[in-house]
C-alpha positions as CSV (number, residue, x, y, z in Angstrom):
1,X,-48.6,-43.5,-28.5
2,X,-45.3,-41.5,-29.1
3,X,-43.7,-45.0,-28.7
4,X,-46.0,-46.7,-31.5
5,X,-45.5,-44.0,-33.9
6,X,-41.6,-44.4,-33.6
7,X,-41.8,-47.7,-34.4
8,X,-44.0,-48.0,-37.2
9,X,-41.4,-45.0,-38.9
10,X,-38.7,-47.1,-37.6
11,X,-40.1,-49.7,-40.2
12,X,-41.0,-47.6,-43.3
13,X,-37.9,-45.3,-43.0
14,X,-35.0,-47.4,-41.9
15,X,-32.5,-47.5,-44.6
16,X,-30.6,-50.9,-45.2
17,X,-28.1,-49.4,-47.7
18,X,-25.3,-47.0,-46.7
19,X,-23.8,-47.5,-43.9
20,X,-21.7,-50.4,-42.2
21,X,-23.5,-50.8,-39.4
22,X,-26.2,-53.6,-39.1
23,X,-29.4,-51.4,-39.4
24,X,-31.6,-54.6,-39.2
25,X,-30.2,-55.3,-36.0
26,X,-30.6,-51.6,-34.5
27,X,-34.2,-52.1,-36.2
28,X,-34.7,-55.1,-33.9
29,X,-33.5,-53.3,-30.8
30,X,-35.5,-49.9,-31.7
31,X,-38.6,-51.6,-31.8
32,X,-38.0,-54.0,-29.2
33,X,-37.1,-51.0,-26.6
34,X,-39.5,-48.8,-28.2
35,X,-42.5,-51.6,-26.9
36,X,-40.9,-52.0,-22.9
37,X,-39.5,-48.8,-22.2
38,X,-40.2,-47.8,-18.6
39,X,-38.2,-44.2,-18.0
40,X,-37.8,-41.7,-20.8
41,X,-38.7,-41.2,-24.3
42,X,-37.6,-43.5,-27.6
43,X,-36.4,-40.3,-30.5
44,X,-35.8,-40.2,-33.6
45,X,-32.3,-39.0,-34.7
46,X,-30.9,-38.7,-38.2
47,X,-27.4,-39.0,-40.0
48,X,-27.3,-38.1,-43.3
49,X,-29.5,-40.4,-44.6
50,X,-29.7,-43.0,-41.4
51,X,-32.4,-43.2,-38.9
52,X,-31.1,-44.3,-36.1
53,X,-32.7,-44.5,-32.3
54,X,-32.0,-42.8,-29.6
55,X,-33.5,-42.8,-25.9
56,X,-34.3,-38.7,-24.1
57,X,-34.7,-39.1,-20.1
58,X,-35.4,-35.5,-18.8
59,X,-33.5,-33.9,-15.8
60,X,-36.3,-34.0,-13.0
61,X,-34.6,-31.2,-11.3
62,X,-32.7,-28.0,-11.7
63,X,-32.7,-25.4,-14.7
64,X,-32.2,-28.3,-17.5
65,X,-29.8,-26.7,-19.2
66,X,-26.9,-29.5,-18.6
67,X,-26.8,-33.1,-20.5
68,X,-24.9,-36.2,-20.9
69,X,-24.7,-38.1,-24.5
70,X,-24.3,-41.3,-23.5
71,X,-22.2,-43.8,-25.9
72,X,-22.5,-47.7,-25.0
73,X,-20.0,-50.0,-26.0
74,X,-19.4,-52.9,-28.7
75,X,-22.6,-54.6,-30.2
76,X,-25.1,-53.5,-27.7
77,X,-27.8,-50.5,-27.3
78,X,-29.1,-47.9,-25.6
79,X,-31.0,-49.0,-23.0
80,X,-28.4,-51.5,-22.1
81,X,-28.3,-53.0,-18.1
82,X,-24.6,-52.7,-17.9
83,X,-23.0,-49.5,-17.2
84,X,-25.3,-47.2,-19.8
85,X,-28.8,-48.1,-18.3
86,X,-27.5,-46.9,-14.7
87,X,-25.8,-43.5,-16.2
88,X,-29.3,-43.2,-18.2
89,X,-31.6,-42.9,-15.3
90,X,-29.5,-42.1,-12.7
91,X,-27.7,-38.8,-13.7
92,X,-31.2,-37.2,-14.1
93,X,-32.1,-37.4,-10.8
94,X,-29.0,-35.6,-9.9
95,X,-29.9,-32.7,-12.7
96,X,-28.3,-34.3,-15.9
97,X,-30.7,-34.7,-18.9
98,X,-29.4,-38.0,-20.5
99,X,-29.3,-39.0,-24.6
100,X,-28.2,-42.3,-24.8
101,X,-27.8,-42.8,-28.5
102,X,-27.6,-46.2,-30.2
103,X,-23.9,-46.4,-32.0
104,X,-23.2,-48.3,-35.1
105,X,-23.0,-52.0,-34.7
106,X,-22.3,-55.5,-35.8
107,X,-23.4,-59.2,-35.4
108,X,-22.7,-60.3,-32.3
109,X,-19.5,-62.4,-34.0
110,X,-17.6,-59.4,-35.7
111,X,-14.0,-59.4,-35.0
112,X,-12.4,-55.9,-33.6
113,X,-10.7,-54.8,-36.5
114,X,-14.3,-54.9,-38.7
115,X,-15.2,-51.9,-36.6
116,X,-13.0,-49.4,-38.4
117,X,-15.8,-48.2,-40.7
118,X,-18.2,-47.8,-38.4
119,X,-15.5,-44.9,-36.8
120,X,-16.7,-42.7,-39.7
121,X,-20.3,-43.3,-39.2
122,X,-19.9,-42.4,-35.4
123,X,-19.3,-39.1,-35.8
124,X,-22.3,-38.3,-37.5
125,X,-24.3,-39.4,-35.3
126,X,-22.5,-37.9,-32.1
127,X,-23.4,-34.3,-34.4
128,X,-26.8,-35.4,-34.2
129,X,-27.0,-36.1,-30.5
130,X,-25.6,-32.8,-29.7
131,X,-28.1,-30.5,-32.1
132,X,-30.9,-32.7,-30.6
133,X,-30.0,-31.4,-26.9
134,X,-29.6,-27.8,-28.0
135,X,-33.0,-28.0,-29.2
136,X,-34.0,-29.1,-25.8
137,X,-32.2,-26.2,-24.0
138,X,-29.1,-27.4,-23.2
139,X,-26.0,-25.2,-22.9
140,X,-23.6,-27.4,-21.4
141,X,-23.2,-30.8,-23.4
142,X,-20.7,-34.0,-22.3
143,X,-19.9,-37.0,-23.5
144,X,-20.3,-40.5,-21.3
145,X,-18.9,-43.0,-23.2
146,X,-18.1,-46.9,-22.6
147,X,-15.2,-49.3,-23.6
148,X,-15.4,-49.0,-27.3
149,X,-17.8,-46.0,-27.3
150,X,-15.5,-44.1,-25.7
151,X,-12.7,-44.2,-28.5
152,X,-15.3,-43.4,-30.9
153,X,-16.1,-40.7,-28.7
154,X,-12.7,-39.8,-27.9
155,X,-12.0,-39.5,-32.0
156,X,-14.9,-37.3,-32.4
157,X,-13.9,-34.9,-29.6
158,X,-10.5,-35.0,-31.4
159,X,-11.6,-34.0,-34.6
160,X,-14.2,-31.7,-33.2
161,X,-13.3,-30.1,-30.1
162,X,-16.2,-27.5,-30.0
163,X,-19.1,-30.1,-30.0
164,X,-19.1,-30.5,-26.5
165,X,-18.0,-29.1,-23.0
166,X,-16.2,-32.6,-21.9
167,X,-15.8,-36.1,-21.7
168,X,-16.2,-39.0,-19.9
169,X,-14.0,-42.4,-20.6
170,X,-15.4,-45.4,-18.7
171,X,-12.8,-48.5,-19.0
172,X,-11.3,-46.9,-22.8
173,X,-8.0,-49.4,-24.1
174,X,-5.8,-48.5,-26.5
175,X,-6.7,-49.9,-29.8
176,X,-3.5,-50.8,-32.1
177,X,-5.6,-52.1,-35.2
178,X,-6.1,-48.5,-37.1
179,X,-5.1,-44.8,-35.8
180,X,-8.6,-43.9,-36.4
181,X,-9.6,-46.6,-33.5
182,X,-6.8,-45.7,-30.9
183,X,-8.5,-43.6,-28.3
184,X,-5.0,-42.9,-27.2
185,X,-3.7,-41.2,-30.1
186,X,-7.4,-39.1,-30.0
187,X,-5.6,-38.0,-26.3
188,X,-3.1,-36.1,-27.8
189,X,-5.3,-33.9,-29.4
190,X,-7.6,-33.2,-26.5
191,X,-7.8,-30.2,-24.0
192,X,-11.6,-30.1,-22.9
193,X,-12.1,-31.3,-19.2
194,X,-11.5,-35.6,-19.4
195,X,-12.3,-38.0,-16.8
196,X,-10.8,-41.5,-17.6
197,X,-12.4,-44.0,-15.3
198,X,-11.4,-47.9,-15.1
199,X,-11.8,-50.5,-12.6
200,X,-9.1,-51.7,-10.5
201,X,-10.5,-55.1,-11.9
202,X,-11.1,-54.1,-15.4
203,X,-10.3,-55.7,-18.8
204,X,-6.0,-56.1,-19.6
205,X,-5.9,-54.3,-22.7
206,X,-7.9,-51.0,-20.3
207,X,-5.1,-51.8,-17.5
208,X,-2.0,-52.0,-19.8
209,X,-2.8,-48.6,-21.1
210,X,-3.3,-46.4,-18.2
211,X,-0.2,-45.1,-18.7
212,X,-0.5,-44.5,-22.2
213,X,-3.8,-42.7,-21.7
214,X,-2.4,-40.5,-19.3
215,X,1.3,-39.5,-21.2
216,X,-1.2,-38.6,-24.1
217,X,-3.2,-36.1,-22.2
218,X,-0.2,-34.7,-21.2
219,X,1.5,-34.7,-24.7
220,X,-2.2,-32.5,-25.3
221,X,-0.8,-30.4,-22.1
222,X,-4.3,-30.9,-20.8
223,X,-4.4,-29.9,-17.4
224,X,-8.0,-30.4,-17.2
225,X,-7.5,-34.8,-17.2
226,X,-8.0,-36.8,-14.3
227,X,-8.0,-40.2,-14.3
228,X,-9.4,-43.0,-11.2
229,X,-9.5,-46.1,-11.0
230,X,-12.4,-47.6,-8.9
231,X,-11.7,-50.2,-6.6
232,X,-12.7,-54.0,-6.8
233,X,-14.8,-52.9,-9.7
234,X,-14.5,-54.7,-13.8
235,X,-15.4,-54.0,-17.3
236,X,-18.7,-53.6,-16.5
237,X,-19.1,-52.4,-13.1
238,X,-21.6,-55.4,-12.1
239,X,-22.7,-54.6,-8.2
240,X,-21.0,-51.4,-8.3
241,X,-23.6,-49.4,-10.8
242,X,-24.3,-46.8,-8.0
243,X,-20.7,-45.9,-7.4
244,X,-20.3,-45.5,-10.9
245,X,-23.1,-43.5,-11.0
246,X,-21.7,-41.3,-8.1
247,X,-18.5,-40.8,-9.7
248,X,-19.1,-39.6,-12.9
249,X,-21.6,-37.4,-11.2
250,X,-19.0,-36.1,-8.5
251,X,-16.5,-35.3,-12.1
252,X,-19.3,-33.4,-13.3
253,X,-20.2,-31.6,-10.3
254,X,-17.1,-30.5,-10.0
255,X,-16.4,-29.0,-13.3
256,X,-19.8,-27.7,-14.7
257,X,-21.8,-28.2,-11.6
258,X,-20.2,-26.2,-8.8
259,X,-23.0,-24.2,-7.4
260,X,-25.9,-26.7,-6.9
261,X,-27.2,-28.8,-4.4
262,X,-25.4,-31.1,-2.8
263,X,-26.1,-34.5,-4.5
264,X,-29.2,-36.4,-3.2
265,X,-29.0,-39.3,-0.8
């Protein structure tokens, strides 16, 4: 029933008129997910005057007072199979309430570069994503971003460096198009707790920048940025979701996590 009611305000409220992004697309996803969801609940989030989906899954142990906000990469959704799906149900069985929010997007043909506005409408919604968990109880909030999620995410941790505790980069290049896009630049600024994952495998422009990505963090003099590469694995960790899963887990663990149960088999 909740999932009925979301999408018939998903139809009288979503606004096609102020923002960049393709809110007829988003509408298609929202109600498409909305109908098969199998784990977790379809929410309403708003951004100024955008409605925009995004998809709770509940911790289903410990105190509940940790969660991720998961950020999916170029064109896609929240309930994606690569990479965000995996994170979305599997970090709650390890004690990780998940918020996997659907970014701004474009038609499937949009160049790169024809992302720079949807930068500022990021943000926003990141904001949103983090009041929505603190409603639910959460005191310790990170970011688990993807590809191009993550240098949105990685601006708005930049520019806001209280929103959240930390953050996850899963395979992040360095964009050259606009400063505003260039996660690496975003580096400089940050000193919250970082993990920068990649695959050994992954995409050239994520490889040629590993470097870059690490002389930024230390330009920032963060000494709380580790960065891994995961062997064998590519851009979107196909075969490999469970070790993804384990590894961003293990980063969390370790920084936030320290005195629970060891992870379950």
């Amino acid at each position: 029933m909740r999932k009925l009611l979301f999408s018939i305000v998903i139809v009288l409220l979503w606004p096609l008129c102020g923002t960049a992004s393709d809110m007829a697309k988003e509408k298609r996803w929202a109600e498409q997910i909305s109908d098969g969801l199998l784990s977790g609940d379809v929410v309403e989030l708003k951004a100024g005057d955008n409605v925009f989906m995004a998809i709770y899954t509940e911790a289903t142990q410990g105190p509940g007072d940790q969660a991720v906000i998961l950020v999916h990469g170029i064109g896609v959704h929240p309930d994606w199979p690569e990479v965000i799906h995996p994170l979305r149900v599997g970090l709650p069985e390890r004690g990780w309430s998940t918020l996997s929010v659907q970014m701004p997007v474009l038609a499937n043909d949009a160049e790169l570069k024809s992302y720079l506005p949807l930068f500022d409408e990021a943000g926003p919604r990141l904001t949103a994503a983090a009041d929505y968990l603190r409603k639910q109880g959460a005191t310790t909030l990170v970011i688990v971003a993807h590809s191009l999620g993550s240098s949105m995410a990685a601006r708005f941790v930049a520019d806001n460096p209280k929103a959240v505790n930390g953050l996850v980069l899963i395979s992040m290049g360095e964009i050259d198009i606009d400063p505003k896009m260039n996660g690496v630049l975003a580096l400089e600024k940050i000193t919250l707790p970082v993990f920068d994952l990649y695959g050994s495998r992954d995409l050239d422009g994520v490889l040629a920048s590993v470097e870059a990505r690490a002389a930024a963090a230390r330009k920032a003099g963060n000494k709380d940025y580790r960065q891994f590469a995961m062997e064998g694995a590519g851009h979107f960790y196909l075969g490999m979701e469970d070790d993804l899963v384990r590894r961003v887990y293990g980063w969390l663990k370790s920084h936030f996590d320290k005195n629970r149960d060891k992870e379950p088999s």
